[in-house]
PyMOL commands that place a pseudoatom at each C-alpha (Angstrom):
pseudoatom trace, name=CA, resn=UNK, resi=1, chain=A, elem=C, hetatm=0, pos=[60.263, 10.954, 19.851]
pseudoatom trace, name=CA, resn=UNK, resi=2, chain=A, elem=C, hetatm=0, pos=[57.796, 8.776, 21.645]
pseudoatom trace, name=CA, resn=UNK, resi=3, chain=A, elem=C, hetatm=0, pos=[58.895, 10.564, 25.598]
pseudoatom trace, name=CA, resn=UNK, resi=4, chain=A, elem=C, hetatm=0, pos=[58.382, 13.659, 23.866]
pseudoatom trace, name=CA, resn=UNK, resi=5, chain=A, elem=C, hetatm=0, pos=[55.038, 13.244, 22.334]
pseudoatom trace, name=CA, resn=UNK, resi=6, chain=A, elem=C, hetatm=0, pos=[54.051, 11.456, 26.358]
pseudoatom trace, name=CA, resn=UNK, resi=7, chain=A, elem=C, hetatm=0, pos=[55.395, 14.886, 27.676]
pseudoatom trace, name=CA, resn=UNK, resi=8, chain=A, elem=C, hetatm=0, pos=[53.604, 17.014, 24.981]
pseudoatom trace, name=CA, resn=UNK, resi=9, chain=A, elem=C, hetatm=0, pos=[50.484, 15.069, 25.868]
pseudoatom trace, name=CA, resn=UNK, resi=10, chain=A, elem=C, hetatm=0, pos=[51.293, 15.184, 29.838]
pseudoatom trace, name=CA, resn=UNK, resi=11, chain=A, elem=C, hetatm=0, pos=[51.888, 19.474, 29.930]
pseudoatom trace, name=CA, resn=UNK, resi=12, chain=A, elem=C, hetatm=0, pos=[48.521, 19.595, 27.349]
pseudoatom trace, name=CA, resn=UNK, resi=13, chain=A, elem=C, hetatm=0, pos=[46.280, 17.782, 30.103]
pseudoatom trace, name=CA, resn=UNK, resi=14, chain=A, elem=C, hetatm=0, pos=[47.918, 19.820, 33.023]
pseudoatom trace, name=CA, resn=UNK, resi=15, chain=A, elem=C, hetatm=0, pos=[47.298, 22.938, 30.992]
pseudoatom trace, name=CA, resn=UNK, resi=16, chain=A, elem=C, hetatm=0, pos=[43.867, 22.184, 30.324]
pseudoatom trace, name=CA, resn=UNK, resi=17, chain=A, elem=C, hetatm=0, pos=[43.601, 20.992, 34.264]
pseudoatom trace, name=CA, resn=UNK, resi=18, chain=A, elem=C, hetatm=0, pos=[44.991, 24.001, 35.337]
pseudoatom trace, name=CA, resn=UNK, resi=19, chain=A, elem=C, hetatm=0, pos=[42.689, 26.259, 33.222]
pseudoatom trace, name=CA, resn=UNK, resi=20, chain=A, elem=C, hetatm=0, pos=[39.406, 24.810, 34.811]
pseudoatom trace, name=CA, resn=UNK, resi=21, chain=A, elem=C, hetatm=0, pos=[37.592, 27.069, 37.419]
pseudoatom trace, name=CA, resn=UNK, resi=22, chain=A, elem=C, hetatm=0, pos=[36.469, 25.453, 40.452]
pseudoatom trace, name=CA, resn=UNK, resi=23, chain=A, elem=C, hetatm=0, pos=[33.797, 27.108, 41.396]
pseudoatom trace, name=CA, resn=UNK, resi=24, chain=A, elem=C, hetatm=0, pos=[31.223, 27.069, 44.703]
pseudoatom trace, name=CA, resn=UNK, resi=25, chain=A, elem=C, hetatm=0, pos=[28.147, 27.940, 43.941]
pseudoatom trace, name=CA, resn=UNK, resi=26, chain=A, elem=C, hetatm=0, pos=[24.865, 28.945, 46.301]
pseudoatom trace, name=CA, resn=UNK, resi=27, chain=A, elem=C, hetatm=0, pos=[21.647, 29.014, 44.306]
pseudoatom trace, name=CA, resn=UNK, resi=28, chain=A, elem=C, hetatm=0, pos=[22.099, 31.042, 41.106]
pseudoatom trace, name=CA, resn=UNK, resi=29, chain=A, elem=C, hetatm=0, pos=[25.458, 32.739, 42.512]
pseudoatom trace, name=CA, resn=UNK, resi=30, chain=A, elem=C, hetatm=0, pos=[28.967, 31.223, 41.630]
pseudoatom trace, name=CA, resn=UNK, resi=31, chain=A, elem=C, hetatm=0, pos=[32.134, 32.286, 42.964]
pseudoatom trace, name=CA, resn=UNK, resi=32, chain=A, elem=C, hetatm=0, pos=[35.532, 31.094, 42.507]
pseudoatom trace, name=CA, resn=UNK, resi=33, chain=A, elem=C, hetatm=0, pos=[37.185, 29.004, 44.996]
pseudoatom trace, name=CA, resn=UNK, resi=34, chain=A, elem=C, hetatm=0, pos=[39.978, 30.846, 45.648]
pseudoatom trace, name=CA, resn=UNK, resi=35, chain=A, elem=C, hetatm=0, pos=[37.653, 34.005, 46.602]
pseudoatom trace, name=CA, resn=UNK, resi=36, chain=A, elem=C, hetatm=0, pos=[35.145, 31.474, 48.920]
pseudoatom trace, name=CA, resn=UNK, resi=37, chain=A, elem=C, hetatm=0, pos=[38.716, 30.454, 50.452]
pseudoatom trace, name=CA, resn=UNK, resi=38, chain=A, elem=C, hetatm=0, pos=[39.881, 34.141, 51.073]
pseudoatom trace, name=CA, resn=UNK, resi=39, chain=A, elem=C, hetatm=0, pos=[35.764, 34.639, 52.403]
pseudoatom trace, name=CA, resn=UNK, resi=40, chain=A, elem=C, hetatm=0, pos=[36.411, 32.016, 54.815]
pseudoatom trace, name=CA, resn=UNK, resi=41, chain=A, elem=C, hetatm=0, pos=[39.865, 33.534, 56.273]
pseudoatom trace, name=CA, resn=UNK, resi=42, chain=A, elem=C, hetatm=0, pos=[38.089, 36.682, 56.648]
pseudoatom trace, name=CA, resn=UNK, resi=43, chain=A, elem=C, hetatm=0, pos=[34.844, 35.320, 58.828]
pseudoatom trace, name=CA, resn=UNK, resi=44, chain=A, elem=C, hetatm=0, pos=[37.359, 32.659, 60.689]
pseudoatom trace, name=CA, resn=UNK, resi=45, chain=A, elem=C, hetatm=0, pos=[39.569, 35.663, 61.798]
pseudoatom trace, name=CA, resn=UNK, resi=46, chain=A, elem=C, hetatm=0, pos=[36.677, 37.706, 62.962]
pseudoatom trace, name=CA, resn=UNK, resi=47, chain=A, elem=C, hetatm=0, pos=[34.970, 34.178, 64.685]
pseudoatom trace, name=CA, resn=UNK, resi=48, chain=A, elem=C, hetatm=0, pos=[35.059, 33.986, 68.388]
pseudoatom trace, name=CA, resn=UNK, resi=49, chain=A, elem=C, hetatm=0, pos=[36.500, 31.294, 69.983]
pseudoatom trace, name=CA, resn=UNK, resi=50, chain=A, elem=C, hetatm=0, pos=[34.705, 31.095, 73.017]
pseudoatom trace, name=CA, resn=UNK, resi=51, chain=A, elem=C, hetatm=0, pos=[31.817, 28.850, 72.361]
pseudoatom trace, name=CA, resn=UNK, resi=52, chain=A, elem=C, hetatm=0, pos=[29.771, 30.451, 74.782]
pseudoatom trace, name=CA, resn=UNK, resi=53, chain=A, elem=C, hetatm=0, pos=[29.706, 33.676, 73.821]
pseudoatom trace, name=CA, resn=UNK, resi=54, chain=A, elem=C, hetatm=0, pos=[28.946, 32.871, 70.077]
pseudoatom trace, name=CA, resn=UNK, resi=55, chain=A, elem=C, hetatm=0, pos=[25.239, 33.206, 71.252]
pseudoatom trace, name=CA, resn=UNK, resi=56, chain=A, elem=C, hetatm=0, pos=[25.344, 36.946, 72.402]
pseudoatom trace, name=CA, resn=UNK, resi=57, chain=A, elem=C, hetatm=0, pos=[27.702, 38.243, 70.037]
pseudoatom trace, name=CA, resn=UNK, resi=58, chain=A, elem=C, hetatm=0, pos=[25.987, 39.285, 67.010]
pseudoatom trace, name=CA, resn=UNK, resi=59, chain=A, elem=C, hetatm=0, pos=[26.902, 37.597, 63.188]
pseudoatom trace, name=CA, resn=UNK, resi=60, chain=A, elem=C, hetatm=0, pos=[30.255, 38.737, 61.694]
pseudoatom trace, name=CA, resn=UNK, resi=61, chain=A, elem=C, hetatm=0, pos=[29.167, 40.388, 58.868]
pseudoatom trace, name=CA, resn=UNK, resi=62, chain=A, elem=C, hetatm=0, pos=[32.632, 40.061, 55.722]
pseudoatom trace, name=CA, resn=UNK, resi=63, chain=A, elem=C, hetatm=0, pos=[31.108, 43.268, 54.057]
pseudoatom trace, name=CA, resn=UNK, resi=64, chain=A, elem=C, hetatm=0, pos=[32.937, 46.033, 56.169]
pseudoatom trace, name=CA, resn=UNK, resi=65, chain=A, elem=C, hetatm=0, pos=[36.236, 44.156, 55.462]
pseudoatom trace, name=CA, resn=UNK, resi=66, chain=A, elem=C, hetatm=0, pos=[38.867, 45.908, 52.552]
pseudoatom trace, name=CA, resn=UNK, resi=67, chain=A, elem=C, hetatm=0, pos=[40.454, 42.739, 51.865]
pseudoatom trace, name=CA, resn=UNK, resi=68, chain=A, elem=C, hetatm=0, pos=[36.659, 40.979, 50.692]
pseudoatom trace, name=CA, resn=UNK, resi=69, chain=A, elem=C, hetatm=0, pos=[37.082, 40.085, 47.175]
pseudoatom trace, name=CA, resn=UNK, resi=70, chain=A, elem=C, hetatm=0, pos=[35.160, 42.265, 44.583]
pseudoatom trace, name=CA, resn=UNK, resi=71, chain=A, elem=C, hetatm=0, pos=[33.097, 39.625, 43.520]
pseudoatom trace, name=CA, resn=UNK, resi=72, chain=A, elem=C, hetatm=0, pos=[31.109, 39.786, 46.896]
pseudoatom trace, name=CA, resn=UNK, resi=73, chain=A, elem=C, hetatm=0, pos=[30.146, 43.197, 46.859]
pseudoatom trace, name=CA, resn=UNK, resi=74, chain=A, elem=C, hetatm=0, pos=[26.573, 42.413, 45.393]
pseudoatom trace, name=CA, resn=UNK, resi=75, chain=A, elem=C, hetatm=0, pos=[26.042, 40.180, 47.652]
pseudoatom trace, name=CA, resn=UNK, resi=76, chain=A, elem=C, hetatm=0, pos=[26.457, 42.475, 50.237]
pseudoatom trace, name=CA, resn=UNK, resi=77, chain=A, elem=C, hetatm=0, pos=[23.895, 44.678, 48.781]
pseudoatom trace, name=CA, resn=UNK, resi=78, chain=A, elem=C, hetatm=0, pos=[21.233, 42.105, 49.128]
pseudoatom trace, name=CA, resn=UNK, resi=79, chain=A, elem=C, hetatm=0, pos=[19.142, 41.504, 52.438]
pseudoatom trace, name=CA, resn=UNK, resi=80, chain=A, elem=C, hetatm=0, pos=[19.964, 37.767, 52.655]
pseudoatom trace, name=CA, resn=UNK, resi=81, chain=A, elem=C, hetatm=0, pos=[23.932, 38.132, 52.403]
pseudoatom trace, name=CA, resn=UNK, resi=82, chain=A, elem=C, hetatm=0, pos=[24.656, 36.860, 56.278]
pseudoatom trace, name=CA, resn=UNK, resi=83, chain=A, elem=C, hetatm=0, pos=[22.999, 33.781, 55.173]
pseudoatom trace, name=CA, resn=UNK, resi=84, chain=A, elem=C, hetatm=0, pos=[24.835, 33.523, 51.629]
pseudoatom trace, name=CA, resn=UNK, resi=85, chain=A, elem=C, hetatm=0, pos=[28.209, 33.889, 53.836]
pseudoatom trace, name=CA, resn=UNK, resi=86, chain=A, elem=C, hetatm=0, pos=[27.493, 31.054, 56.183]
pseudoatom trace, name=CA, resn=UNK, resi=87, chain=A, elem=C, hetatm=0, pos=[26.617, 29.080, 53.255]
pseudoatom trace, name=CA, resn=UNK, resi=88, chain=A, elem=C, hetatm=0, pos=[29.923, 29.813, 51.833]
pseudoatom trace, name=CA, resn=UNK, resi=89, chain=A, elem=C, hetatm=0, pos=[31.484, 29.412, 54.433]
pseudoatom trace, name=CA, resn=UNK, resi=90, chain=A, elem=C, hetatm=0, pos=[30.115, 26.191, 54.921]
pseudoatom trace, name=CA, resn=UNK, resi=91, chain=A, elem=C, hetatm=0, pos=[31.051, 24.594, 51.454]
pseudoatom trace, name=CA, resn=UNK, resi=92, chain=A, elem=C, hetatm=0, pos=[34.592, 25.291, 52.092]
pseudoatom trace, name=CA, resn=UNK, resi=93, chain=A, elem=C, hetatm=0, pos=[34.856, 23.751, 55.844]
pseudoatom trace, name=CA, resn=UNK, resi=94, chain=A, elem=C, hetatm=0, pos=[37.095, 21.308, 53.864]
pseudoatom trace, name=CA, resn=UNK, resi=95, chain=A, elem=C, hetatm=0, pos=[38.179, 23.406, 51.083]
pseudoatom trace, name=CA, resn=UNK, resi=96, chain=A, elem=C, hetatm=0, pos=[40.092, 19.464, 49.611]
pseudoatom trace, name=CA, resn=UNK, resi=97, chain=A, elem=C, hetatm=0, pos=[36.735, 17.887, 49.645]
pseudoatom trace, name=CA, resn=UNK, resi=98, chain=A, elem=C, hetatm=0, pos=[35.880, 21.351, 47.113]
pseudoatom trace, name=CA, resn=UNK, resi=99, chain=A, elem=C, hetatm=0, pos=[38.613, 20.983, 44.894]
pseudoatom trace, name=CA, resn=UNK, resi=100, chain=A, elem=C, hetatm=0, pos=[37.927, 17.703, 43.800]
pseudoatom trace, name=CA, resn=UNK, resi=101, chain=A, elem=C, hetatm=0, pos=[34.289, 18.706, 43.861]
pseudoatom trace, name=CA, resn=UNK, resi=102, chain=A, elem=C, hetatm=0, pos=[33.127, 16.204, 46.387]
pseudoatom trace, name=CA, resn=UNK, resi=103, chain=A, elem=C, hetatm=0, pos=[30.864, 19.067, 47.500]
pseudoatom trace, name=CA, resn=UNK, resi=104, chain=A, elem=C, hetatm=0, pos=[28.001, 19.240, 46.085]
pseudoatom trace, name=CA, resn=UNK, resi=105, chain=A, elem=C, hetatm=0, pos=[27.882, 23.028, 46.241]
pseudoatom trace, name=CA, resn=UNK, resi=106, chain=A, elem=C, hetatm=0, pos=[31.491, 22.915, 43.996]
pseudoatom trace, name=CA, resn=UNK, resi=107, chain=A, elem=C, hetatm=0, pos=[31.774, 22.753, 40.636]
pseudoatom trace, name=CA, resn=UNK, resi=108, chain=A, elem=C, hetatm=0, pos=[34.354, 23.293, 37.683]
pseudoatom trace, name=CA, resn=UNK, resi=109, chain=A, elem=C, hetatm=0, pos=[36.503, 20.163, 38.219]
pseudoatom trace, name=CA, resn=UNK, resi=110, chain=A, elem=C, hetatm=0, pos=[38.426, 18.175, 35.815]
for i in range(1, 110): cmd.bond("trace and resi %d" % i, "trace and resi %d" % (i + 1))
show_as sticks, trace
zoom trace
């Protein structure tokens, strides 16, 4: 009776683990991780990787893309969105360090 009550308690705490949101957030915009993650494949597939041509070539700009996650599309409406992506972008350089919310622009961890 006792392992099953430690398991009971055990898959309860996972559970409720499992069901919290990490978040990153940039002023009063959140988004979920897992959309900032997807963001961040999107603008590092578009990224060039000649460091000296970064310069010249103008900002990638995720908006065009089908694959950007719904929850973007106001941002893309709004004049500062290049700047919201590179802060996005930014948070999840280390997308760990997010999860356990050691980023201060992260939140929603257990």
């Amino acid at each position: 009776m006792k392992v099953f009550l430690s398991f009971a308690v055990l898959a309860v705490l996972l559970l409720v683990h499992s069901s919290q949101a990490v978040y990153v957030q940039d002023g009063d915009l959140k988004f979920s991780l897992e959309s900032v993650k997807k963001l961040k494949e999107l603008m590092d597939e578009k990224r060039d990787i000649n460091p000296h041509l970064v310069a010249s070539v103008p900002r990638y700009f995720p908006c065009d893309e089908e694959d950007l996650p719904e929850e973007f599309q106001a941002v893309c409406k709004r004049e500062d969105a290049p700047k919201i992506f590179e802060r996005l972008d930014l948070a999840v350089q280390d997308a760990d360090l997010c999860e356990i919310c050691a980023n201060a622009a992260c939140a929603g961890c257990f």
